[in-house]
TORLONU-653304 format. One line per 3 residues: number of its first residue (from 1); for each residue x, y, z of N, C-alpha, C, O. Coordinates in nm, 4 decimals. Layout:
<nulums>
NUM	X Y Z X Y Z X Y Z X Y Z; ...
</nulums>
This chain:
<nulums>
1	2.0169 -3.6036 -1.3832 2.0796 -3.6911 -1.2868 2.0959 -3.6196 -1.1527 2.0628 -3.7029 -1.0683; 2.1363 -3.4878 -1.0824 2.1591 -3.4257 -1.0020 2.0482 -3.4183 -0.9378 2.0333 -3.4398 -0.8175; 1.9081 -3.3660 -1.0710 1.7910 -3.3276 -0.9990 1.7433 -3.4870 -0.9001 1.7011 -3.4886 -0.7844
4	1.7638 -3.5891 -0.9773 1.6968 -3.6773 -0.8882 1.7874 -3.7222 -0.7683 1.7605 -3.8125 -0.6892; 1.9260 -3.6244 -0.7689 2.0250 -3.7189 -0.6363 1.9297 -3.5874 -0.5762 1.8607 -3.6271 -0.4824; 1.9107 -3.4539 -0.6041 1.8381 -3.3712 -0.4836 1.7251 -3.3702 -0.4475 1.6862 -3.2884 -0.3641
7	1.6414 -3.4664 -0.5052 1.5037 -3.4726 -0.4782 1.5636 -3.5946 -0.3752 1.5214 -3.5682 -0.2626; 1.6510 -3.7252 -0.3721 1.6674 -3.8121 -0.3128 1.7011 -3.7247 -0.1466 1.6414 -3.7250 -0.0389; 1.7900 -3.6764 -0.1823 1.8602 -3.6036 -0.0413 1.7238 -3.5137 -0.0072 1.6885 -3.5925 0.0806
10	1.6730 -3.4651 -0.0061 1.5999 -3.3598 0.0164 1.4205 -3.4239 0.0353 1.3253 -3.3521 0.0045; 1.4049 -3.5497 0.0833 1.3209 -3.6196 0.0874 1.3042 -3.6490 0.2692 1.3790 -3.6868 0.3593; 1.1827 -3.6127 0.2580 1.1793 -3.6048 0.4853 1.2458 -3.7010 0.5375 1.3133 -3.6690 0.6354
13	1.2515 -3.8692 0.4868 1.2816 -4.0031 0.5767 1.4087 -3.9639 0.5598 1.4560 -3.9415 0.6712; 1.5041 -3.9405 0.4565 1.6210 -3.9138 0.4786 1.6882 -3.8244 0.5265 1.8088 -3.8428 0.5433; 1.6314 -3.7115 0.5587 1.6600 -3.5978 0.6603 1.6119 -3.6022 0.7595 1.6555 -3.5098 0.8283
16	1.5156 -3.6822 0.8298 1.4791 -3.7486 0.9505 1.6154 -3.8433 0.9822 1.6772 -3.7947 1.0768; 1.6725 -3.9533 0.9339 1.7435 -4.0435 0.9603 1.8827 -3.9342 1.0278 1.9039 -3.9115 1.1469; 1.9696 -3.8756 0.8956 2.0364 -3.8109 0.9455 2.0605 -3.7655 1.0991 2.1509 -3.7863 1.1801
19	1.9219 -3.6842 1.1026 1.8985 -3.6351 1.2523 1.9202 -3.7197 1.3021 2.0332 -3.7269 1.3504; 1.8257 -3.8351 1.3206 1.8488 -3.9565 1.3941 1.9990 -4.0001 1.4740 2.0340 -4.0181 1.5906; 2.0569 -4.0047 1.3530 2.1940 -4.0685 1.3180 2.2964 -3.9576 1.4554 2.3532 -3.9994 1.5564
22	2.2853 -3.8065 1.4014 2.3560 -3.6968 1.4620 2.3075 -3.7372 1.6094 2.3834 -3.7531 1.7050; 2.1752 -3.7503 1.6113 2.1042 -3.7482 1.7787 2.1368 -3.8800 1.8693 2.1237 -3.8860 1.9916; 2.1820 -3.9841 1.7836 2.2184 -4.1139 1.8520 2.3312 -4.1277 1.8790 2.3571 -4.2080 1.9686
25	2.4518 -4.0484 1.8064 2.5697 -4.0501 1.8141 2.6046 -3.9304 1.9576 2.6891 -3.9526 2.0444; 2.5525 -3.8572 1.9536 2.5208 -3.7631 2.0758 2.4790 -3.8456 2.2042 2.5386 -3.8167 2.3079; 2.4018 -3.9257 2.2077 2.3198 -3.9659 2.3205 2.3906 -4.0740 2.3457 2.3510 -4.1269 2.4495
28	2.4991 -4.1433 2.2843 2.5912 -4.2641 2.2980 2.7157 -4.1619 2.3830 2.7774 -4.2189 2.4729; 2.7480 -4.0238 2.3557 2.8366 -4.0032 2.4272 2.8113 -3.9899 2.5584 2.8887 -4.0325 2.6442; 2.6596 -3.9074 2.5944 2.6043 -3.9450 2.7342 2.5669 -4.0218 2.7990 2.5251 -4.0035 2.9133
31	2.5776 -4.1974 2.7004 2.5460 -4.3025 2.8070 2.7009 -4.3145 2.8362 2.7371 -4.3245 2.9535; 2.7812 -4.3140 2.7473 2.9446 -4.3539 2.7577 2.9558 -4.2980 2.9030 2.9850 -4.3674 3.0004; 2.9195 -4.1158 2.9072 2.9304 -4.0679 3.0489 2.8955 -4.1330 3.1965 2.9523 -4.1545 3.3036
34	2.7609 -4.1516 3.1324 2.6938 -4.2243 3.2587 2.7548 -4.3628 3.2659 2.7987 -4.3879 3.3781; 2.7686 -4.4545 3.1811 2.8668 -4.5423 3.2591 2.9947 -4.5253 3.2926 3.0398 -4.5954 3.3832; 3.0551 -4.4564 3.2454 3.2026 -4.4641 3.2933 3.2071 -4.3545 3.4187 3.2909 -4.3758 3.5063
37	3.1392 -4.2632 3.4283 3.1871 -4.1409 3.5388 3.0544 -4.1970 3.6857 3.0567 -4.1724 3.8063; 2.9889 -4.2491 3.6303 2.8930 -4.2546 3.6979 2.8501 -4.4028 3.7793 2.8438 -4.4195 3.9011; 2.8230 -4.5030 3.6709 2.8372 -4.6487 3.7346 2.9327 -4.6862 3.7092 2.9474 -4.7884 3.7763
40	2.9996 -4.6729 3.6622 3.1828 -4.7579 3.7214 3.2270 -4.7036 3.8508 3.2273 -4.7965 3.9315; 3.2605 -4.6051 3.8998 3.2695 -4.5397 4.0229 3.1797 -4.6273 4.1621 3.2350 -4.6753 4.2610; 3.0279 -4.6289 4.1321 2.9718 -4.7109 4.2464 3.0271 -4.9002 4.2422 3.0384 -4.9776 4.3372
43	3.0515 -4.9242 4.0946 3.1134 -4.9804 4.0885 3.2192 -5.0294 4.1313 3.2214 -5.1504 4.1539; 3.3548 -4.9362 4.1580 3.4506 -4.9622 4.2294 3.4153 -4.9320 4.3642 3.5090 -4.9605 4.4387; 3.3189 -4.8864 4.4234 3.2953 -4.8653 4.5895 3.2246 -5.0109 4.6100 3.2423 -5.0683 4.7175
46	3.1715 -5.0513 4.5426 3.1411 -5.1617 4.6057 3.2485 -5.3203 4.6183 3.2821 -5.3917 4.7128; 3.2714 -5.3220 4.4872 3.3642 -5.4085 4.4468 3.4771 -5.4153 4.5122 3.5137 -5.4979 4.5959; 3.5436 -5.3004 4.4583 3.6897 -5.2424 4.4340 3.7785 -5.1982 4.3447 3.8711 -5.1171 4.3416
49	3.7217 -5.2790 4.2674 3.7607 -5.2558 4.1108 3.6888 -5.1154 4.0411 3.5724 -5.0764 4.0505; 3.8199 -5.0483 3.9586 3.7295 -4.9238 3.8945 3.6471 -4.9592 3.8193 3.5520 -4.8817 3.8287; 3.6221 -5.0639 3.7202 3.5358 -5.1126 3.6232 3.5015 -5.2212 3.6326 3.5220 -5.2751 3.7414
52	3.4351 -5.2999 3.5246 3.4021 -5.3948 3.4685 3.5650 -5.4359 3.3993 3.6177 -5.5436 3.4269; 3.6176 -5.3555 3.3271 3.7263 -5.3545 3.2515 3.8367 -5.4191 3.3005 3.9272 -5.4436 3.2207; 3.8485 -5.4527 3.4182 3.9767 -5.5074 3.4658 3.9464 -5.6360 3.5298 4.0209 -5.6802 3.6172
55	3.8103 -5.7167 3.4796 3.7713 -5.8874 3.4555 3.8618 -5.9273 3.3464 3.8565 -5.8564 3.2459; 3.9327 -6.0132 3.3459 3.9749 -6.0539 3.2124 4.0547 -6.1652 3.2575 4.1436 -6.1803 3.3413; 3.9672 -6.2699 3.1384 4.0316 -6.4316 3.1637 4.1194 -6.4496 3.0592 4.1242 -6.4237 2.9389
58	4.2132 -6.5221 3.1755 4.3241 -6.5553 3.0365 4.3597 -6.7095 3.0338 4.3881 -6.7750 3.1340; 4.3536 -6.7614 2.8946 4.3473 -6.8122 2.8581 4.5135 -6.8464 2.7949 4.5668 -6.7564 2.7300; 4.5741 -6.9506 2.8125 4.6782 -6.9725 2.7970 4.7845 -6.8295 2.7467 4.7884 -6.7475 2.8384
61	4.8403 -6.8007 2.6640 4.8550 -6.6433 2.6065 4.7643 -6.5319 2.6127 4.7994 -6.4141 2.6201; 4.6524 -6.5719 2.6096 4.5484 -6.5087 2.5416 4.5144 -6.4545 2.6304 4.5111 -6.5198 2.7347; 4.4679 -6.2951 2.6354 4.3848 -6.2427 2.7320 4.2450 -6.2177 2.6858 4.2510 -6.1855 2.5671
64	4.1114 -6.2188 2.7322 3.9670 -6.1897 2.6881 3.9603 -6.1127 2.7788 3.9743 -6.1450 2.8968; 3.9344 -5.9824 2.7317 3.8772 -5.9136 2.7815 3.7438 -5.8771 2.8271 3.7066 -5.7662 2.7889; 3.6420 -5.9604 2.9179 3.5508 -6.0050 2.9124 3.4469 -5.8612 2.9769 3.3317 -5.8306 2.9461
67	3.5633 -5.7812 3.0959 3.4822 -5.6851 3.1040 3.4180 -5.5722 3.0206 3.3047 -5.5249 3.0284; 3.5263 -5.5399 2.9341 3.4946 -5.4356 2.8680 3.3658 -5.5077 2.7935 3.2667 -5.4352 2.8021; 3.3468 -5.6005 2.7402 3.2272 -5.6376 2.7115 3.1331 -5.6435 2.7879 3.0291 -5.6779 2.7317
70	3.1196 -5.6121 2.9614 3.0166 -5.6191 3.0153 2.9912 -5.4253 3.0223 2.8787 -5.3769 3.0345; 3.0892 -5.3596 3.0143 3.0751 -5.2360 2.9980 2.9670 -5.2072 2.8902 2.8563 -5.1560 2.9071; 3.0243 -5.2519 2.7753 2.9428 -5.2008 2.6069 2.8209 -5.2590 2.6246 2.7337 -5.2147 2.5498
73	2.7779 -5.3701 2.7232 2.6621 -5.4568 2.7785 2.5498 -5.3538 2.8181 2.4415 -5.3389 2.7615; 2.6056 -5.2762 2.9432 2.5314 -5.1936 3.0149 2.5000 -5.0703 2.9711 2.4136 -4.9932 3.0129; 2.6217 -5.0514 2.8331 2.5668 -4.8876 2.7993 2.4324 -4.9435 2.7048 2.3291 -4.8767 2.7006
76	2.4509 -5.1156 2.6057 2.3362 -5.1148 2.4942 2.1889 -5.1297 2.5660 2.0831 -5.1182 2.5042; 2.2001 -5.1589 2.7152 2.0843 -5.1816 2.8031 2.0684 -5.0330 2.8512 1.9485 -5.0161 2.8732; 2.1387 -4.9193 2.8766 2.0955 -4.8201 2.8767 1.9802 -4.7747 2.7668 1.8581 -4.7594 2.7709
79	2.0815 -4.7617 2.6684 2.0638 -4.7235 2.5398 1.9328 -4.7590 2.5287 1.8465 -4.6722 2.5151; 1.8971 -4.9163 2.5340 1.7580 -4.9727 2.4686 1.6628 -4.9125 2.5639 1.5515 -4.8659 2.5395; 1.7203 -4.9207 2.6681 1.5840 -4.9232 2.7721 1.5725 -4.7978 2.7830 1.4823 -4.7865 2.8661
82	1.6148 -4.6638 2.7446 1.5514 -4.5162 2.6907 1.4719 -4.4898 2.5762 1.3728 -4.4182 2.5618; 1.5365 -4.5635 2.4959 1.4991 -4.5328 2.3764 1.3251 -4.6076 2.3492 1.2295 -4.5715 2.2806; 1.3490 -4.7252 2.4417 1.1782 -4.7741 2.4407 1.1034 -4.7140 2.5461 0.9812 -4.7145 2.5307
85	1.1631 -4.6465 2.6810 1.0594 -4.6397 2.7336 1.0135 -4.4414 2.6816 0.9050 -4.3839 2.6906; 1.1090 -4.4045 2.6454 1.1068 -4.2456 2.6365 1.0466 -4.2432 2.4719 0.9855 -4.1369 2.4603; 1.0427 -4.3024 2.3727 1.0347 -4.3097 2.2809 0.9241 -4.4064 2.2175 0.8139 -4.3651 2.1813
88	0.9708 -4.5563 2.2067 0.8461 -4.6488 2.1621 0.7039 -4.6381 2.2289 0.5989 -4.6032 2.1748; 0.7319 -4.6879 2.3981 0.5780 -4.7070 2.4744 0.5226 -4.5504 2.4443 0.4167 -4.5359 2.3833; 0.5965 -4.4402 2.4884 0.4795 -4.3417 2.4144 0.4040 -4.3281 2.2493 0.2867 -4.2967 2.2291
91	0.4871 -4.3547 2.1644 0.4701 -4.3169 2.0642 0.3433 -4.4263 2.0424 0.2439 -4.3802 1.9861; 0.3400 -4.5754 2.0853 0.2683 -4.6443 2.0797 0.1512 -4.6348 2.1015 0.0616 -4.6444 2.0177; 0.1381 -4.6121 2.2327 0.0450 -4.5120 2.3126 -0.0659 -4.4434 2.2548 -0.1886 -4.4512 2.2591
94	0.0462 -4.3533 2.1831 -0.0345 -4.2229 2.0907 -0.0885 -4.2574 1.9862 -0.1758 -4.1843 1.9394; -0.0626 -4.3433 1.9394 -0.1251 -4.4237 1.7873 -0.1995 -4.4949 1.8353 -0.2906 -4.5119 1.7542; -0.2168 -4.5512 1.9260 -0.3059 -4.6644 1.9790 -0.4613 -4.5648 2.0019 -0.5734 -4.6019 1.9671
97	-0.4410 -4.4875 2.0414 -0.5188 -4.3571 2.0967 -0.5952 -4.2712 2.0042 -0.7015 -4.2116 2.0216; -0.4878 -4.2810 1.8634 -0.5570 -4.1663 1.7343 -0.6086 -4.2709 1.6637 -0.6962 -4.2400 1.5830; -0.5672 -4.4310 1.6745 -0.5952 -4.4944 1.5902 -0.7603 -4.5616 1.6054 -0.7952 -4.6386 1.6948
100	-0.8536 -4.5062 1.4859 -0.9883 -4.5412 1.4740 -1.0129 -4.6662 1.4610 -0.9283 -4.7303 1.3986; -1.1286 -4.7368 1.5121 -1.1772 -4.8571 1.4865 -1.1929 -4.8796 1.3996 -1.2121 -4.7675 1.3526; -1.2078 -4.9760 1.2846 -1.2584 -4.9996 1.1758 -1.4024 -5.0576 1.1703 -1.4487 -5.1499 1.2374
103	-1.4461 -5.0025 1.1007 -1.6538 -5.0990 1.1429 -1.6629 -5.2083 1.0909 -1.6091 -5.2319 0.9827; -1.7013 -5.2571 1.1277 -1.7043 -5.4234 1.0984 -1.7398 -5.4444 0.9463 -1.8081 -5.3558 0.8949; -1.7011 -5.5529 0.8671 -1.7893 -5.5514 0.7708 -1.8891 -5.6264 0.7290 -1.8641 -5.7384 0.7735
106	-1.9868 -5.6304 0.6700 -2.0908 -5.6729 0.6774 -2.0784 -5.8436 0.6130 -2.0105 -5.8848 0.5190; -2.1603 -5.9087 0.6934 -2.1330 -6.0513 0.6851 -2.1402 -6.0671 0.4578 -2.2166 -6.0048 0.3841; -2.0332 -6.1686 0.4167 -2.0664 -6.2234 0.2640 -2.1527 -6.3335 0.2588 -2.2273 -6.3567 0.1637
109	-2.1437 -6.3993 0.3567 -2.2775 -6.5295 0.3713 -2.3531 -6.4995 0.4828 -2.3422 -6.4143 0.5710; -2.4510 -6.6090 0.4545 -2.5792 -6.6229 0.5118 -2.5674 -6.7654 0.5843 -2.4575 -6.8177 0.6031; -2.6451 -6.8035 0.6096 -2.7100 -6.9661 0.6606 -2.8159 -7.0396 0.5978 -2.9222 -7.0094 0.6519
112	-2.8306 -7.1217 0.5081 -2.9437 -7.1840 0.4811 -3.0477 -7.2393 0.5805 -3.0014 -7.3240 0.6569; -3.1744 -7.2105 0.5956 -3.2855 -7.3062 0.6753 -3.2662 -7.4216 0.6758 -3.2895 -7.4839 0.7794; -3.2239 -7.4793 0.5762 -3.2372 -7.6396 0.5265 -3.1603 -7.7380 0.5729 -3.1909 -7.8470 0.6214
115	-3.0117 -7.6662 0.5440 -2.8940 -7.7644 0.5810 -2.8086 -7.6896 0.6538 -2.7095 -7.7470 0.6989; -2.8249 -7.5674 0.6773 -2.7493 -7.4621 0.7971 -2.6252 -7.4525 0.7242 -2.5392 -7.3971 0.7927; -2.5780 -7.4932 0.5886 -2.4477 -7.4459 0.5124 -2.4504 -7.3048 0.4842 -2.5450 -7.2264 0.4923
118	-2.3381 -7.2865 0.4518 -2.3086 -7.1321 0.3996 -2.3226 -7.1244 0.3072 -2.2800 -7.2067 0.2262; -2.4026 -7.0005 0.2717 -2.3978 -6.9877 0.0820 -2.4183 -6.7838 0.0974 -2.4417 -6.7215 0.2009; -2.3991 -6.7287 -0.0401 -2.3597 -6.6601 -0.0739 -2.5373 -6.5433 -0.0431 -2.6553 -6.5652 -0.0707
121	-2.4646 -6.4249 0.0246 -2.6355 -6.3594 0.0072 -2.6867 -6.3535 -0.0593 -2.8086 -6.3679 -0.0499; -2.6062 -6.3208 -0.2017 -2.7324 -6.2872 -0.2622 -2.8029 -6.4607 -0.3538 -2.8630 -6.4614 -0.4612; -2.7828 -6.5349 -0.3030 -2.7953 -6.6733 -0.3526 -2.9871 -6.6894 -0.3397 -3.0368 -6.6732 -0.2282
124	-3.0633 -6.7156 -0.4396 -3.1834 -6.7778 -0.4111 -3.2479 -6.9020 -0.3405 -3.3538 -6.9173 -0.2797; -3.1043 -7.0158 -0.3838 -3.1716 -7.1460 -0.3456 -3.0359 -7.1702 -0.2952 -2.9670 -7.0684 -0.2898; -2.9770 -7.2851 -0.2549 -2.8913 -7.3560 -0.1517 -2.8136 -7.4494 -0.2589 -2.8762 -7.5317 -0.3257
127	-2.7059 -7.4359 -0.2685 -2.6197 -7.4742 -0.3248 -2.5654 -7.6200 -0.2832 -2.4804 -7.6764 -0.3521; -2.6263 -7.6860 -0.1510 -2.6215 -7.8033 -0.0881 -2.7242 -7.8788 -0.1073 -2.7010 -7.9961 -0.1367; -2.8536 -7.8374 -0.0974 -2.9468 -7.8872 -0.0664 -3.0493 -7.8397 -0.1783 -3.1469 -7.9131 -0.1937
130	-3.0406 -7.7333 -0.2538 -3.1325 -7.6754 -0.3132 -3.2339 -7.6125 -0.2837 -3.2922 -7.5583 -0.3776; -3.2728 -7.6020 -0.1894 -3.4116 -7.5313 -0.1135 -3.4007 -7.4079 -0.1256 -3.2930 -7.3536 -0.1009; -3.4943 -7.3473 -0.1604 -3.5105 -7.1890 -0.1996 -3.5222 -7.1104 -0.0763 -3.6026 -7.1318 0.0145
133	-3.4228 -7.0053 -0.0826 -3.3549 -6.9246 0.0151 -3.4390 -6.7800 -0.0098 -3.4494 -6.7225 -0.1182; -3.4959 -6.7367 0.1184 -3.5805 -6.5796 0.1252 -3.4753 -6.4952 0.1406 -3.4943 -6.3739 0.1494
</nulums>
């Protein structure tokens, strides 16, 4: 039972993910940076407001906090738009590039003279018409 939880753990996709996991949780604290120290700031020079964060409709009692959702907005549009252009379009790229043609394969039918139907190569005569096929 152990041996197969360490063959499980100890298997590349799942020690790839991990990484993954460690490296995304890392790179979420440097978009967090870049939006909050970085575009919230031009943010409040233009606006006035320090953030996004201090939009909020209220609704009889209720407050929605609508900015902070445009905050978590701009870090997942960070986020995506690195991760595809630094990551997918190359990787794509590169496979597109190693990836070989396949050769065509060779036709399974033919054409009859007779009635121009399809029939099978290695067929003698015509399966429509009957006429004997060279």
């Amino acid at each position: 039972m152990l041996k197969g939880f360490r063959d499980f753990i100890l298997r590349g996709n799942v020690v790839d993910l991990a990484v993954a996991v460690i490296l995304g949780a890392a790179f979420n604290a440097i978009v967090a940076s870049l939006v909050g120290d970085v575009l919230n700031p031009i943010i409040a020079a233009t606006v006035g407001k320090p953030d996004f964060s201090a939009v909020v409709l209220n609704i009889g009692s209720g407050h929605i906090k609508i900015g902070n959702f445009f905050n978590a907005a701009i870090s997942f549009l960070i986020v995506a738009s690195v991760v595809y252009f630094a990551i997918v379009l190359p990787l794509n790229t590169l496979l597109a590039k190693l990836k070989k043609p396949e050769p065509a394969a060779p036709p399974a039918t033919k054409t009859c003279p007779e009635c121009l139907s399809e029939i099978p190569l290695a067929a003698r005569r015509c399966a429509h018409c009957a006429q004997p096929v060279a």
